[in-house]
N, C-alpha and C positions, 0 to 999 in steps of 0.2 A: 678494455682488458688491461690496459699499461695502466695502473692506478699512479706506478712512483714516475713515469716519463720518459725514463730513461732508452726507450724505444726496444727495451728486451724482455721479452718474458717470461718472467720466472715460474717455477714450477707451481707456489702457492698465486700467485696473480691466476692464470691458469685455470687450478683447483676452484677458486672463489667467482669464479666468473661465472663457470657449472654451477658450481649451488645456489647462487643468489640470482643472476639473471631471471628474470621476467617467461615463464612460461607462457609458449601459445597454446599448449593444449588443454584441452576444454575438459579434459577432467579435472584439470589442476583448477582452471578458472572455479570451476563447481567447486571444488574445496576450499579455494579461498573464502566463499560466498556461504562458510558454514554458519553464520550469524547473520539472518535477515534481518532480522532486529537491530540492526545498527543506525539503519537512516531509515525513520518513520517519516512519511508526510501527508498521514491519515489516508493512502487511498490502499488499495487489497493487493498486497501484493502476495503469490502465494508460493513464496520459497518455506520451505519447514527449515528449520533451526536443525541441523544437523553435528552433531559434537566427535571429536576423537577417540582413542579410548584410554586416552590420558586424563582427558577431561570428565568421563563418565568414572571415573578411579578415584576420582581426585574431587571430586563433587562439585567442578568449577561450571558445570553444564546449568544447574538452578539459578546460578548467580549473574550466568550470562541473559539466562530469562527472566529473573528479575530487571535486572539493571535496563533490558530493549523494552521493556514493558515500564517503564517507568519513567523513560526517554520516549515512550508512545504517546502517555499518557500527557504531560509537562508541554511536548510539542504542539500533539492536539489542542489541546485547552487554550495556546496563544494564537493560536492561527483561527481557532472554533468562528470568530465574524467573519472572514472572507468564506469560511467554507458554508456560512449564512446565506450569504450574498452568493454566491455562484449557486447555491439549491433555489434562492427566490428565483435569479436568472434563468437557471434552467427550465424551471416550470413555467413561470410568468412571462419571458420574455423579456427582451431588453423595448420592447414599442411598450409594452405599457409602464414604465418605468420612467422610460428615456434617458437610459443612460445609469453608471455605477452609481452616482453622487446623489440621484433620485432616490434609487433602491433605499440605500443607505439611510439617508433620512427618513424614508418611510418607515423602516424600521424602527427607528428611535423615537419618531412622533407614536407610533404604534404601543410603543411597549419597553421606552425607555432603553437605557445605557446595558440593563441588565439582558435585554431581551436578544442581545445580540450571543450571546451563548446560549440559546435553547438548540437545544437537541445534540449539546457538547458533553449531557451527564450519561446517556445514553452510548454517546460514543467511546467516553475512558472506559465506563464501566467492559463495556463488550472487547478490552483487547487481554483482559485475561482469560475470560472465557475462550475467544479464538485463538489463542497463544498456545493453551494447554491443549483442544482438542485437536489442533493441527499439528503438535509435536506426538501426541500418543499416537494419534492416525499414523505420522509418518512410521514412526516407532515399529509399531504393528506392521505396517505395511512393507517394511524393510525386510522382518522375518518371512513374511509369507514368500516375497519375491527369494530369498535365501534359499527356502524351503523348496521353492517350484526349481532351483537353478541346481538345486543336487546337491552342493555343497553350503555349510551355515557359518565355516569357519574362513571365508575370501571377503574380498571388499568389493561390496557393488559397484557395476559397472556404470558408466555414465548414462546409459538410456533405463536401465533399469532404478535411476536414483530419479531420473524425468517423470518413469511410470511412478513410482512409488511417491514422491515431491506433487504432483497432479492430484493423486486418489486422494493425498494427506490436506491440498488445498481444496477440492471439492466438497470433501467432507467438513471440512470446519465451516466450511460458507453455506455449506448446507442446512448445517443443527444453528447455526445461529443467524439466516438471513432473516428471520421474522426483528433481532434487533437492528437490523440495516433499516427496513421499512419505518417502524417504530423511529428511527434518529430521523428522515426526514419527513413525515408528519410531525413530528414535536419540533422541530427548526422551523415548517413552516405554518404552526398554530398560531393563532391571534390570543389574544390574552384575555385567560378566564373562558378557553376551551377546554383544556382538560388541566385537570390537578395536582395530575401526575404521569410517572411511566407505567405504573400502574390501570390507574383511569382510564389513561390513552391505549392500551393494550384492551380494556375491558370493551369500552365504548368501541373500538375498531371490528372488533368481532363479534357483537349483537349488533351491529348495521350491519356489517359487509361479508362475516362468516371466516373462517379460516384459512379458506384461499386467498384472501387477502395479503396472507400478509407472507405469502410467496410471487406476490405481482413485482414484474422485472427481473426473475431470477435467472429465466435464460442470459438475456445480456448482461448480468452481472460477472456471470460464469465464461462467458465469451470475452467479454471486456479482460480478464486477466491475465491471458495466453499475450497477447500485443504487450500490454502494458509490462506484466514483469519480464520477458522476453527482451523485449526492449532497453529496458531499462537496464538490466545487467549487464546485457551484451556491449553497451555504448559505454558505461560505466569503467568496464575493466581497460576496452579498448581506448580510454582515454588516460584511463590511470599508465597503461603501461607505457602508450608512447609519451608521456611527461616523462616518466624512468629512463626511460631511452635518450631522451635526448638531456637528461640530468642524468648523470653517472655517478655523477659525483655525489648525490643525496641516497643512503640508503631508504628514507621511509618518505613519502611523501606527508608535505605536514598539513594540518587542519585544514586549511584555507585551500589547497589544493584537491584535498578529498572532497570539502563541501561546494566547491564548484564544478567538481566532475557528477558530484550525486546530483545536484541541482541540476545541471543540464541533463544528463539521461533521464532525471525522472519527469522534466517536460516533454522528452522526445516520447516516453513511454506513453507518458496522458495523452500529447495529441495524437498519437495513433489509439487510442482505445477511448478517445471523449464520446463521438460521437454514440459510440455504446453504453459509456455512464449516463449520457444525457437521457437518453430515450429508456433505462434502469431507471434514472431519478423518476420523469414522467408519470412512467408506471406506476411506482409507488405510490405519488402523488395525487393520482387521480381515487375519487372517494368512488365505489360503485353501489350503489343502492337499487336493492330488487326492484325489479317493477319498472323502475325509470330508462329511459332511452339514452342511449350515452351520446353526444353531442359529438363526442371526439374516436377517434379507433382504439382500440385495448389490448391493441396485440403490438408486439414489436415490429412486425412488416408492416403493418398498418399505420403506424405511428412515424416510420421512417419515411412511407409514402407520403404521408399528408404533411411533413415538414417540411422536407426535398420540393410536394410540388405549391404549397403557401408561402415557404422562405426560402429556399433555395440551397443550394449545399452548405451556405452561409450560417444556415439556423439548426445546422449537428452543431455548431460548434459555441452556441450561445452559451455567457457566464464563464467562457474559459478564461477571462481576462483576470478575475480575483482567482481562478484556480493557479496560474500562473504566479500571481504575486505574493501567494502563499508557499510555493516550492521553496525558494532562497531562505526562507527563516525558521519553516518546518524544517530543512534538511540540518540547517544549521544548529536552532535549540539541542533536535534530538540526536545530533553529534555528541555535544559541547554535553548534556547529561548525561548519554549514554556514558560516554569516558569517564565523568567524575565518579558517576552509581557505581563502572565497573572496577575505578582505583580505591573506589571506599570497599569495598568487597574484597578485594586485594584479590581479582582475575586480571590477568593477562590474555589480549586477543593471540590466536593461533595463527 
């Protein structure tokens, strides 16, 4: 609180302490958090993009979902090989592989330099589509809770922004998880399988039908309570005690945000992997009428027969290139979001 030293303090020292200090409560936390789109590292996370009403005045809300979506897309496409490499792992296994360095090469003896971004066009494409329906969802769903709470003209409460943030992420991952399936069958086709995202859509639904391509969505929808939960909550608590114990710095700079994102969004993955893994599986597996499946198809199924084949050890397969992709996804989609957002000429809130 003594910014000049002098061990007195005055009435503006004081004044400035109150308004700039570090809130611990968690509605504040939720308002800071009104741009999920800040730090992309291609996995679901499902905060909705929530704006002021400065910002909805002032038409700065498009430009901020421009700018996260373009920082989605830029970070995805550099990281798109490890996120190759962790789908072969999950499915395949590291025993048939033996090891990253194997995968890896398989890949490239496979289907060349290029073949290591298959199922990266699938993934840009799909973060506008899930951008938009997850903002109107939230959108909508802010009114209704309004509507039910009596009053249209307050600001929702913290559990009520949970309910209404929930319904707005179920729903975008709902209307759009046939392209979740769709990205890891085309990451993990062989070359001169299908032609297209077209093709591979076409061809997936005259074998397999259209329940296909809702396989894994329980755990998909499970896996993002831990993971974005997680991730925010370690995030802010990291940011803040760096504040605290710097006083002296009003904004925390680049390199201190992209190590607080990077760390909470591995804390967030390993608590929710084991539920993307057996999501991936799912997906992965082809099921054709008539045939006996080899393997279980349900998600209890699927956790039992790896728990008792591998042991708690094989939830967690491929996480190693998931990890080594956090540090540069978190960082690219920093480092663009900022620029997209100062070419735009937005200001974060």
């Amino acid at each position: 609180m003594d910014k000049d030293g002098t061990l007195d303090i005055s009435f503006d020292e004081w004044r400035d302490y109150l308004l700039f200090h570090p809130s611990a409560n968690l509605h504040d936390i939720i308002l800071y958090w009104r741009h999920a789109t800040n730090l992309d590292v291609g996995e679901d996370l499902s905060v909705p993009d929530d704006f002021s009403l400065e910002e909805w005045l002032s038409g700065k809300w498009w430009r901020h979902l421009v700018a996260g979506g373009f920082a989605g897309m830029v970070s995805r496409t550099c990281t798109a090989p490890l996120d190759r490499l962790k789908v072969f792992l999950q499915v395949h296994g590291a025993k048939q592989f033996q090891g990253l360095a194997n995968c890896f090469k398989y890949m490239l003896k496979e289907g060349g330099v290029k073949s290591l971004w298959r199922g990266n066009g699938i993934n840009v494409v799909k973060i506008a589509p899930e951008s938009a329906l997850k903002f109107a969802a939230y959108e909508q769903a802010k009114r209704v809770v309004l509507q039910f709470g009596g009053s249209r003209e307050r600001e929702l409460t913290i559990y009520e922004r949970f309910v209404a943030g929930s319904f707005a992420g179920g729903f975008s991952q709902t209307v759009i998880y046939p392209m979740e399936v769709l990205k890891t069958r085309l990451a993990l086709r062989k070359t001169g399988q299908y032609t297209s995202i077209g093709d591979a859509a076409k061809k997936i639904y005259r074998q397999e039908g259209l329940r296909s391509f809702y396989r894994g969505y329980v755990p998909n929808l499970l896996g993002i309570i831990p993971y974005a939960g997680i991730d925010l909550a370690i995030y802010e608590t990291l940011k803040k005690a760096y504040i605290d114990h710097h006083s002296e710095v009003a904004n925390p700079s680049i390199f201190v945000i992209t190590a607080c994102g990077a760390f909470s969004s591995s804390c967030g993955q390993l608590a929710s992997y084991p539920l993307a893994l057996v999501r991936t599986k799912l997906q992965a597996q082809v099921l054709t009428p008539g045939v006996v499946q080899t393997h279980p198809v349900t998600m209890s199924g699927l956790f039992r027969h790896i728990l008792a084949t591998e042991g708690p050890v094989g939830l967690y397969r491929g996480i190693t290139p998931n990890f080594m992709k956090v540090a540069p996804a978190v960082s690219i989609s920093y480092v663009v979001y900022e620029k997209c957002r100062q070419a735009l000429g937005v200001s974060m809130t």
